[in-house]
Structure formats: structure tokens, C-alpha cells
C-alpha positions as CSV (number, residue, x, y, z in Angstrom):
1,X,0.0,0.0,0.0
2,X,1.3,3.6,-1.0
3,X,1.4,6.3,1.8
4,X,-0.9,9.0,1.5
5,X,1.1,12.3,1.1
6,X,0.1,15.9,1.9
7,X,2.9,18.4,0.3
8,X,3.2,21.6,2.2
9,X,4.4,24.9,1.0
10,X,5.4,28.2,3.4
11,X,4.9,31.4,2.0
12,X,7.7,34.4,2.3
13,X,5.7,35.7,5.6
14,X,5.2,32.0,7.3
15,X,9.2,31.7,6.5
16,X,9.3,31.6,10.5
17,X,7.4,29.1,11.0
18,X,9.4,26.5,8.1
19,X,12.6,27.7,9.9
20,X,11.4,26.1,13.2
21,X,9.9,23.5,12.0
22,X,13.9,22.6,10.5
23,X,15.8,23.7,14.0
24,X,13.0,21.5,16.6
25,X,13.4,18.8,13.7
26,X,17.6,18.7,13.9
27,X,17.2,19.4,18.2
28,X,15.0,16.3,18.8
29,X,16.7,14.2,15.5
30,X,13.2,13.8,14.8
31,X,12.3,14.4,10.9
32,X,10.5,17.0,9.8
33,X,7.1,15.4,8.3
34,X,7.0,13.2,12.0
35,X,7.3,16.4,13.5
36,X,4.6,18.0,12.0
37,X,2.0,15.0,11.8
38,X,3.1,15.2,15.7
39,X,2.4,18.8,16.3
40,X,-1.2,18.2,13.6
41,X,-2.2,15.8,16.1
42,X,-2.0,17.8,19.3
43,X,-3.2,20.4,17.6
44,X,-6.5,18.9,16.7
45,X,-6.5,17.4,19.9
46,X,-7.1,20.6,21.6
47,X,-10.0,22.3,19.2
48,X,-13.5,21.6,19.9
49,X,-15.4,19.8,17.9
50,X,-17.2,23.1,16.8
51,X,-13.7,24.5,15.6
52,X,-13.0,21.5,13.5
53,X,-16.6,21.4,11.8
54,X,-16.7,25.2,10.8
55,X,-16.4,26.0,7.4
56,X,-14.4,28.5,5.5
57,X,-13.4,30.1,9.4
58,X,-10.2,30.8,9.6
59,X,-7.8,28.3,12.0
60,X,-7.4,30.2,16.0
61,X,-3.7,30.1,16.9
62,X,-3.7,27.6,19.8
63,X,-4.9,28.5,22.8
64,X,-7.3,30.8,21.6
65,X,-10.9,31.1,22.9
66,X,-12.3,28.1,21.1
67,X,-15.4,29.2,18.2
């Protein structure tokens, strides 16, 4: 069976966020798509159902006041 794959592209002003994805990834010697299926999963651990069914909304940063 193939893997699924989801390819990921950073814009110039999400730069930032690439970069640390790359330093935490070399840090923990973890690579970077485990990384970030880790930090998708804790991520939609914490929204509320509400959050993950809304449509077109755009994301909260975590920790925000959930939807």
C-alpha cells in the first residue's frame, strides 16, 4: 500500500514558521514530516469539535478562545 502524502508549501511571511519546524526537527533528531504529523495531532487534539466542523473560518492560533 502507498502512503498518502500531503505536500506543504510556506509562503515568504510563514518563513518563521518553516525555519522552526527545521531547527526543533535537527534538536530532537526527529524528521520533519514526524514532526509535523506530531504537532497536527496535538493540535487537533485541543479544538472543539465546533472548531474542527466550521467551514471557511479561519484556523485560531492555539490557545485561543475556542469558536
Amino acid at each position: 500500500m502507498k502512503q498518502r502524502t500531503i505536500n506543504t508549501s510556506f509562503p515568504k511571511d510563514e518563513i518563521d514558521l518553516y525555519n522552526e519546524i527545521k531547527r526543533v526537527s535537527c534538536l530532537t533528531h526527529m524528521k520533519p514530516a514526524m514532526l509535523i504529523r506530531q504537532l497536527s495531532r496535538e493540535g487537533l487534539a485541543r479544538r472543539s469539535e465546533k472548531s474542527k466542523l466550521a467551514i471557511g473560518s479561519k484556523l485560531q492560533p492555539v490557545g485561543a478562545l475556542p469558536i
